[in-house]
C-alpha positions as CSV (number, residue, x, y, z in Angstrom):
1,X,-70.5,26.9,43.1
2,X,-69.3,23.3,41.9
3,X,-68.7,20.2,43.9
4,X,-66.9,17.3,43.4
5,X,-66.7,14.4,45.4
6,X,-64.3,11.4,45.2
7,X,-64.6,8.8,48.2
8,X,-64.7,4.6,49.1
9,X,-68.3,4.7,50.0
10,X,-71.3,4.2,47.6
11,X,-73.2,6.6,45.8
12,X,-75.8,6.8,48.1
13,X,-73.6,7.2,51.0
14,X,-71.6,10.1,49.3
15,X,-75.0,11.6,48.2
16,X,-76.2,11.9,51.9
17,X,-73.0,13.6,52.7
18,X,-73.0,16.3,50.3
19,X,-76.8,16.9,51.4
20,X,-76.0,17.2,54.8
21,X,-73.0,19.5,54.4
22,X,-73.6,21.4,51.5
23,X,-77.8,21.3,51.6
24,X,-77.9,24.8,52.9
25,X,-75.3,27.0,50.7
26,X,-77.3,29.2,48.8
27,X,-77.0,29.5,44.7
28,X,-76.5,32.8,44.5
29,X,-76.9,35.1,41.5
30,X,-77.5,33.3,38.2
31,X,-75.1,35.5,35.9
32,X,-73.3,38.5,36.9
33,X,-75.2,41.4,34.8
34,X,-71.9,43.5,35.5
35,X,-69.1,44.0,32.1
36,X,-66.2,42.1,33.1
37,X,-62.8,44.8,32.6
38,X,-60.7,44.1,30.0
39,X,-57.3,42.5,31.1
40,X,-55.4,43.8,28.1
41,X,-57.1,47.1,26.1
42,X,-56.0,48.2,22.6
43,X,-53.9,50.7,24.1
44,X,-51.1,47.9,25.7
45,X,-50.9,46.2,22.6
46,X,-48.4,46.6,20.3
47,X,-45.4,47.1,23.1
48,X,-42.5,45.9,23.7
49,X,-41.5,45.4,27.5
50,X,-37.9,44.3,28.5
51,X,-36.8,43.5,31.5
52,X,-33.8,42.5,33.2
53,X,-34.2,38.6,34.8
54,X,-33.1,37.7,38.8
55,X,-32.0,34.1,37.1
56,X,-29.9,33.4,34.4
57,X,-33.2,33.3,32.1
58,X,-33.3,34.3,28.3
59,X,-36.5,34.1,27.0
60,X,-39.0,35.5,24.3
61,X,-43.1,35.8,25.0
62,X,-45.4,36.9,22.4
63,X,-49.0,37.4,23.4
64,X,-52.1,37.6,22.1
65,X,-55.8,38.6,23.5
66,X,-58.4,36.1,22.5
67,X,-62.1,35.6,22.4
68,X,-62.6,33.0,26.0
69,X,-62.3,29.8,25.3
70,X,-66.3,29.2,26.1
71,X,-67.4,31.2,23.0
72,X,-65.9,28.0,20.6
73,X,-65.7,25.2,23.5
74,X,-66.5,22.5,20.9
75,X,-64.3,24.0,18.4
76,X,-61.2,25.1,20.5
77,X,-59.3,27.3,18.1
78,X,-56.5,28.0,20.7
79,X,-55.8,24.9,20.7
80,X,-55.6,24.5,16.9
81,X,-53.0,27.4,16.9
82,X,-50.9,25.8,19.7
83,X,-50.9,22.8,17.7
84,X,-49.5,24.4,14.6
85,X,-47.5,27.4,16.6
86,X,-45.9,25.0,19.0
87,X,-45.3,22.1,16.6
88,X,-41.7,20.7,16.7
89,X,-41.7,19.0,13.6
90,X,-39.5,19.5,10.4
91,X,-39.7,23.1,8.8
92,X,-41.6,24.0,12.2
93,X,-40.2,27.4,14.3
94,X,-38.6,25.0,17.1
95,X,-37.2,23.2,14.2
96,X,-36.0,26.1,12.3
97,X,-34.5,28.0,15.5
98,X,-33.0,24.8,16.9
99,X,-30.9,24.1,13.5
100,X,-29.0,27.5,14.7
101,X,-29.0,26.2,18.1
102,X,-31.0,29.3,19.3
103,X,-33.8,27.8,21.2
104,X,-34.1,25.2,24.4
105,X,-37.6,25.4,24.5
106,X,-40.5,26.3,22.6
107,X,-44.6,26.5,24.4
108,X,-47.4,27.9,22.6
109,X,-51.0,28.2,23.9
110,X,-53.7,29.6,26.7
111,X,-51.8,31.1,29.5
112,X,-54.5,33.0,31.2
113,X,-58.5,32.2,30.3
114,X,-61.1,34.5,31.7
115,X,-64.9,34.6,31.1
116,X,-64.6,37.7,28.4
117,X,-61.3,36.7,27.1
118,X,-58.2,34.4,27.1
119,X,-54.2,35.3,26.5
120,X,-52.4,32.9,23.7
121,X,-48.5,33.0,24.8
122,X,-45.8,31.7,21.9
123,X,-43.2,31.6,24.4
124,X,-39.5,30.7,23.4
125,X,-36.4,30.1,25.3
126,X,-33.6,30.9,23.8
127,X,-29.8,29.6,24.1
128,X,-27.0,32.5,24.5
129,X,-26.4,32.1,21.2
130,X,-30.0,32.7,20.3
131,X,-29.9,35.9,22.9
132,X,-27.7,37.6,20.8
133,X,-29.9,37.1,17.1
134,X,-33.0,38.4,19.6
135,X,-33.9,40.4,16.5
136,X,-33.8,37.6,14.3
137,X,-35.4,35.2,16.6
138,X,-38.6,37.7,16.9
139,X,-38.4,38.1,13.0
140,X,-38.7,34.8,11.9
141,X,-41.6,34.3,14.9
142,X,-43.8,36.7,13.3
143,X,-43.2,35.2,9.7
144,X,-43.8,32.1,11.1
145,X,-47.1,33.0,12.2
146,X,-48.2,34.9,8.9
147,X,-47.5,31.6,7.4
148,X,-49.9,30.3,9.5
149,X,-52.5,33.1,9.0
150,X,-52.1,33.2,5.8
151,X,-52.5,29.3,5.0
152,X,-56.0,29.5,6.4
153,X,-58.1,26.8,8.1
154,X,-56.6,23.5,7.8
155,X,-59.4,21.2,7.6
156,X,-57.7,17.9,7.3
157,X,-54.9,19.4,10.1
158,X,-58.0,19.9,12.4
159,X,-59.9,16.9,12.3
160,X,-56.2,15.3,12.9
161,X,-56.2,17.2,15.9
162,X,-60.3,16.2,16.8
163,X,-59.0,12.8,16.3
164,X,-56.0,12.7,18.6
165,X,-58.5,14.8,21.3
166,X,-60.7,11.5,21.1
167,X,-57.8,9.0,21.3
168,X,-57.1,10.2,24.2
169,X,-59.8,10.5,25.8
170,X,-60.9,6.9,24.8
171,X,-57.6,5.4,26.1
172,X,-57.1,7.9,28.8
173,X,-54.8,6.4,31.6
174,X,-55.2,6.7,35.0
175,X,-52.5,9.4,35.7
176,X,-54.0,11.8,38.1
177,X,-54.2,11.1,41.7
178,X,-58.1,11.8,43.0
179,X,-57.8,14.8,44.6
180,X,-56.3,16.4,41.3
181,X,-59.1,14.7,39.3
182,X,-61.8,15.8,41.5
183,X,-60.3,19.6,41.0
184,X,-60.3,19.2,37.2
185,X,-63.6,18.0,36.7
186,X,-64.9,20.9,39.0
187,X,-63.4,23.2,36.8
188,X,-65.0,21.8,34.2
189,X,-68.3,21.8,35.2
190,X,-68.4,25.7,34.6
191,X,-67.5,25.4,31.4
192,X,-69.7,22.3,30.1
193,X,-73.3,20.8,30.4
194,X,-73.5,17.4,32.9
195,X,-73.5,15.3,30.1
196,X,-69.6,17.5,28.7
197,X,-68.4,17.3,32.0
198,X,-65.6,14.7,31.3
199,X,-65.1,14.8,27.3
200,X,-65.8,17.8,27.1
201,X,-62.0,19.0,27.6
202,X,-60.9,17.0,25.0
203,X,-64.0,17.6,22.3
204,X,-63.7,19.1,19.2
205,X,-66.2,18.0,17.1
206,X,-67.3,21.4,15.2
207,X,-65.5,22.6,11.9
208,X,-66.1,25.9,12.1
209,X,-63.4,27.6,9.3
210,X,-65.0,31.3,10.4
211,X,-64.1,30.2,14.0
212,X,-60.5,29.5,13.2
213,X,-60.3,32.4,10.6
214,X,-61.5,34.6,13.4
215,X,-58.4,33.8,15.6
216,X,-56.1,33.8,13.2
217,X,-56.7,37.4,12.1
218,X,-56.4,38.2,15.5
219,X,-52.5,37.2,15.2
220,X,-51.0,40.2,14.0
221,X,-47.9,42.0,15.6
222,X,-50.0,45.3,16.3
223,X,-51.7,43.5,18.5
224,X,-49.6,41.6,20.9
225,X,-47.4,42.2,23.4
226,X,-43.9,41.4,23.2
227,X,-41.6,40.5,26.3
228,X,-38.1,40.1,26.6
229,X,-36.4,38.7,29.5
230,X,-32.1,38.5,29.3
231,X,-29.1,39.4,31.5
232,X,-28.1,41.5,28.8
233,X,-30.7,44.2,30.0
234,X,-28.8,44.6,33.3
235,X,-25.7,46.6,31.0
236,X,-28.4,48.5,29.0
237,X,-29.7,49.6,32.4
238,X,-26.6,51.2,33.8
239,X,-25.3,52.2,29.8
240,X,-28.9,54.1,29.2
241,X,-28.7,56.4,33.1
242,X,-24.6,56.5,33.0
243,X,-25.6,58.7,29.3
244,X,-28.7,60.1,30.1
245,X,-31.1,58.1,27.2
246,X,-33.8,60.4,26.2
247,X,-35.3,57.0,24.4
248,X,-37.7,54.6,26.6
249,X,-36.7,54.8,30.3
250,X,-35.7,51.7,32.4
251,X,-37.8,51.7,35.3
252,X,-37.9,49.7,38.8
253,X,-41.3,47.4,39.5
254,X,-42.8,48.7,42.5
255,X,-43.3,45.1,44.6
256,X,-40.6,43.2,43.8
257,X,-38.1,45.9,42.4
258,X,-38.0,44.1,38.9
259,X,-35.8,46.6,36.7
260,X,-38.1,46.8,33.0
261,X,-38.6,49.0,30.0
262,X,-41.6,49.5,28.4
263,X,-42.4,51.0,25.0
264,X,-44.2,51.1,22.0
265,X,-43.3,49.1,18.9
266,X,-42.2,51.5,16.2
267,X,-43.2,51.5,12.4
268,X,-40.0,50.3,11.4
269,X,-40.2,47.4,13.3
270,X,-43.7,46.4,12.2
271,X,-42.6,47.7,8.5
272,X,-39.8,45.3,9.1
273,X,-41.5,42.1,10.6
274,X,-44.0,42.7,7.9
275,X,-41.7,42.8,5.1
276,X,-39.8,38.8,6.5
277,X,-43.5,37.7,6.9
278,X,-43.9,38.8,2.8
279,X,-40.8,37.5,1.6
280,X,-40.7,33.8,3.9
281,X,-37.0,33.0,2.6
282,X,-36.4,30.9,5.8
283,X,-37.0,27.2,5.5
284,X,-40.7,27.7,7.5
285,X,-43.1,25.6,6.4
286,X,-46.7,24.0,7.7
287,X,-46.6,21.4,9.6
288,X,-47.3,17.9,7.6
289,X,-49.9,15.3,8.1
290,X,-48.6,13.2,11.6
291,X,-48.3,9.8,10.1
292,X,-48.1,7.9,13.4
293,X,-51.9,8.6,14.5
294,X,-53.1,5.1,15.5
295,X,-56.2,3.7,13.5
296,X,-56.3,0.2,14.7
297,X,-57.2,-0.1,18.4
298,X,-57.9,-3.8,18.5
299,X,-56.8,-5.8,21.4
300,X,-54.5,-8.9,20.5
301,X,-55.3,-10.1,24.0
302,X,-59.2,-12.2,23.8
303,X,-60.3,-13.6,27.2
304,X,-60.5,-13.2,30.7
305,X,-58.9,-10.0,32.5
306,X,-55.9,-11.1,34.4
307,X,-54.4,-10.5,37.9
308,X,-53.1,-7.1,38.3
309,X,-51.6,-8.2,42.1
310,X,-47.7,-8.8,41.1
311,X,-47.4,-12.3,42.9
312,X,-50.1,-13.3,40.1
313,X,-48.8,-12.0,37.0
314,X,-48.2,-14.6,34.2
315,X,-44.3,-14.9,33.3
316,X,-43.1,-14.0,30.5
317,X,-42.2,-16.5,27.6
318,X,-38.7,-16.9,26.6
319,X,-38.2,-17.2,22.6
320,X,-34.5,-16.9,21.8
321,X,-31.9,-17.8,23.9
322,X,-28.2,-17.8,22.4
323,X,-25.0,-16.8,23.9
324,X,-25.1,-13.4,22.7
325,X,-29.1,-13.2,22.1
326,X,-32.2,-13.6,24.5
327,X,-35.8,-12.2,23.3
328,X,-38.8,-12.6,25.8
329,X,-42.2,-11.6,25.4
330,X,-45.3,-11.2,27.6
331,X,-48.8,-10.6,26.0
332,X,-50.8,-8.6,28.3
333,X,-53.7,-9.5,29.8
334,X,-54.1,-7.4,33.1
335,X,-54.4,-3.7,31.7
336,X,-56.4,-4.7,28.2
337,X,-55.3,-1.6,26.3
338,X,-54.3,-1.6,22.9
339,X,-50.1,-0.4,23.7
340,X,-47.3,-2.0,23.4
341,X,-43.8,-1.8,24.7
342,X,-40.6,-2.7,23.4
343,X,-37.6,-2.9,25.9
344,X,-33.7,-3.6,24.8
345,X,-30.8,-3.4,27.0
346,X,-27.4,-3.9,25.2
347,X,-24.4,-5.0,27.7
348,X,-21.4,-2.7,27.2
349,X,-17.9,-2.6,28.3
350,X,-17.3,1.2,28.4
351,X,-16.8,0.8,32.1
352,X,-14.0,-0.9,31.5
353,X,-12.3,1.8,29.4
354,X,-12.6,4.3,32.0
355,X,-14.6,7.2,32.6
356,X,-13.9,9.0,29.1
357,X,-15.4,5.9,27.3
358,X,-19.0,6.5,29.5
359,X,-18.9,10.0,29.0
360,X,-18.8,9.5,25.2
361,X,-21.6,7.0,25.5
362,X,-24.0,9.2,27.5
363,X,-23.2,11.8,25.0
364,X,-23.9,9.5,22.2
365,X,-27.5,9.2,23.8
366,X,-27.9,13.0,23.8
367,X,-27.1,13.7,20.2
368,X,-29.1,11.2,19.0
369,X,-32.0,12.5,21.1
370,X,-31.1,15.7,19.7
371,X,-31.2,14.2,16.0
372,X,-34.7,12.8,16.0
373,X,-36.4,15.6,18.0
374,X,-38.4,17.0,14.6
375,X,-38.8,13.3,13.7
376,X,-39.6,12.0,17.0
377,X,-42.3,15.0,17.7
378,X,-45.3,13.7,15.8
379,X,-45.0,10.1,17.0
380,X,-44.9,12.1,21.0
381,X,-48.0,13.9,19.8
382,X,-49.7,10.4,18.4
383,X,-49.0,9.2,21.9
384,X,-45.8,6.8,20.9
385,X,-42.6,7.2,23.0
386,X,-38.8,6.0,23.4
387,X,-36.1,6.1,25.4
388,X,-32.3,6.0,25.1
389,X,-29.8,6.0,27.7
390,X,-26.8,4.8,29.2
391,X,-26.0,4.0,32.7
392,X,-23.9,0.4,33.3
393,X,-25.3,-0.5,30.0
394,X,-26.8,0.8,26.7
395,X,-31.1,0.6,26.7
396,X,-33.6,1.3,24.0
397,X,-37.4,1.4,24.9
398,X,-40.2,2.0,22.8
399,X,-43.7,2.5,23.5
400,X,-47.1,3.1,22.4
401,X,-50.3,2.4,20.8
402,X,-49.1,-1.1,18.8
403,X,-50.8,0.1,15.2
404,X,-47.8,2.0,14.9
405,X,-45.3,1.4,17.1
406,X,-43.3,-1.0,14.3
C-alpha cells in the first residue's frame, strides 16, 4: 500500500494523523511469488477484429504487447515510440493522412501498463473519406512504422525528448487540483524509489540503443492486433448472414451485444503490408529536429516577487498610442517564470456586413488552424502555443517559453 497525504496543517500534524489512522495496516506480502497471466498470448496476435460501432465512430487501433514500463523506467522507450509514431509534423502519418483529408485524430502510446507487460495503441480516427481507403490507411501505418524500425535508435531524437521531459518538469505549472496530485504521486510511488517519486515520471536519463532496438523489433504486423470500428460493418453484417459467408463469422458480444468479427490476418495481407513498408513511395519521412526547444530560461524580471492578489498587481505600461495603434506591456513579476505572452485583438466590421461576412471570418480561423497544424506541432510539443479566433472581433495570442516565442 501507498499513501499520500495533502492537507493545511504542518508536517508534524499530518504525520500524527497518518500514524494514528494508518499505524496498524499490516504490509503484507513483499512480492507476489505467483506468474502474472499474460493479457495478450502469441496466439491473439496477428488478428484482425471488426466491429460494428453504437456511435457514428470510424476509427483504426493498432496494438502492440510490450515489455512493462518498469523494466526501462529511466529509459522509457514507449514513450520514444509515441513520440515518433504520434508526431504531427511534416512528412509525419497524421501529416501524410491529413493531406488526403483521412484522419481527425491521430494518438500513439501506453494504453494499458501492467507489472509483466504494457499495450502500445497507434490509434487513428479517420474521416468518411478516410473510411472508405481503410486499406490504404492500414497500409501506409505499417510502412510508417517500418520506417521507424528500420531507422533505428535516434540518439539526438532521444535526448531531444530527455530534454523536453526535464523542461517540464523544471517549469512544471501548477495544473492539477490536490486531490488529483496526491493520486498521481501514489501511483508513482510503486513504480519509483523516494527520492524518483516526483521526477521520476518525467526522467529519461539512460541511452540505452538495445532498449529502444528491443521495442522496435517488437513492432511488426504479426504481432499486433488490429481493430476496426465503422458503420460500414453494420451492411457487412446483414450482406454476410442474408448469403450465408462461409468466411469469418460476425458474431454478437455477450454483455453488451456488440456485433464483431474476429479473424486471423492472412499472408496476403502481411505479404502486402510488407511489400508498401519495402518500397516507402509515400511522402513518409522521420520526424526532424524540433527547433522551438527553449535553451534560454533566464528571467528578464530581477527583484522582489510581486503581489499575486489582483487589487495589487502593477498596471501595465502603455507604449504606443495612435488612432489606429495601441501597444501595452507588463513585465511580470508575480509568477517569475521564464514565458511570455503575446495578445492582439484586431477590431472588425464583419458584423456589419451581416451574418455571411462572420461566418467567412470564423472560417478563415479554421483553415488557417488547419494550415499550420504540421508547423505548429513542434512548437505545441516545445511547450509554445497560439490562438486564433473570431467572435466580435479578430484575436491572435501567442504564448510560451520567451527564448523562442519571437
Amino acid at each position: 500500500m501507498k499513501l499520500v497525504v495533502i492537507g493545511r496543517e504542518s508536517l508534524s500534524a499530518l504525520q500524527r494523523l497518518v500514524v494514528e489512522t494508518f499505524g496498524s495496516v499490516s504490509p503484507g506480502a513483499v512480492v507476489c511469488q505467483t506468474p502474472l497471466p499474460v493479457a495478450w498470448p502469441c496466439e491473439r496476435l496477428g488478428r484482425i477484429i471488426s466491429y460494428v460501432p453504437v456511435k457514428d465512430v470510424r476509427l483504426i487501433s493498432v496494438c502492440w504487447p510490450l515489455p512493462p514500463e518498469s523494466k526501462y523506467a529511466f529509459v522509457k522507450p514507449e514513450q520514444y515510440l509515441s513520440h515518433l509514431i504520434g508526431h504531427e509534423g511534416d512528412g509525419s502519418l497524421h501529416d501524410v493522412l491529413n493531406q488526403q483529408g483521412w484522419v481527425d485524430d491521430l494518438i500513439a502510446g501506453s494504453d494499458h501498463s501492467y507489472d509483466n507487460e504494457q499495450l502500445f495503441t497507434l490509434a487513428v480516427v479517420l474521416t468518411p473519406e478516410g473510411d472508405e481507403q481503410r486499406e490504404v490507411v492500414l497500409s501506409l501505418i505499417f510502412e510508417y512504422i517500418a520506417l521507424i524500425v528500420g531507422a533505428g535508435p535516434q540518439e539526438d531524437i532521444f535526448h531531444e525528448l530527455s530534454s523536453l521531459q526535464q523542461i517540464s518538469f523544471a517549469h512544471k505549472q501548477h495544473d492539477l487540483d490536490p486531490g488529483e496530485q496526491a493520486e498521481s504521486i501514489a501511483l508513482s510511488m510503486h513504480k519509483y524509489e523516494a527520492s524518483e517519486v516526483l521526477r521520476g515520471p518525467y526522467a529519461m536519463d539512460e541511452w540505452c540503443p538495445d532498449a529502444l532496438q528491443e521495442f522496435l523489433d517488437l513492432l511488426s504486423p504479426d504481432r499486433s492486433i488490429v481493430f476496426c470500428t465503422s458503420p460500414k460493418f453494420a451492411a457487412d453484417h446483414q450482406n454476410s448472414n442474408r448469403i450465408g459467408d462461409a468466411g469469418a463469422v460476425w458474431q454478437k458480444e455477450t454483455w453488451y451485444g456488440t456485433v464483431f468479427r474476429d479473424e486471423a490476418m492472412s499472408k496476403q495481407m502481411l505479404k502486402n503490408w510488407a511489400k508498401s513498408a519495402s518500397s516507402f513511395t509515400s511522402d513518409l519521412k522521420i520526424p526532424e529536429l524540433n527547433p522551438f526547444v527553449p535553451q534560454d530560461f533566464s528571467l528578464r524580471f530581477v527583484g522582489a516577487k510581486g503581489s499575486l492578489s489582483p487589487l495589487e498587481v502593477e498596471q501595465p505600461l502603455l507604449l504606443i498610442s495612435e488612432p489606429l495603434l495601441r501597444v501595452w506591456h507588463k513585465l511580470d513579476s508575480a509568477f517569475q517564470t521564464p514565458r511570455a505572452s503575446v495578445s492582439t485583438i484586431v477590431r472588425s466590421a464583419s458584423y456589419q456586413f451581416g451574418p455571411e461576412a462572420v461566418v467567412m471570418m470564423r472560417l478563415f480561423c479554421g483553415l488557417v488552424d488547419d494550415e499550420l497544424s504540421s508547423f505548429s506541432y513542434d512548437a505545441q510539443v516545445a511547450g509554445l502555443a497560439y490562438n486564433l479566433q473570431f467572435s466580435n472581433h479578430l484575436s491572435l495570442s501567442v504564448s510560451g517559453f520567451n527564448d523562442k516565442l519571437q
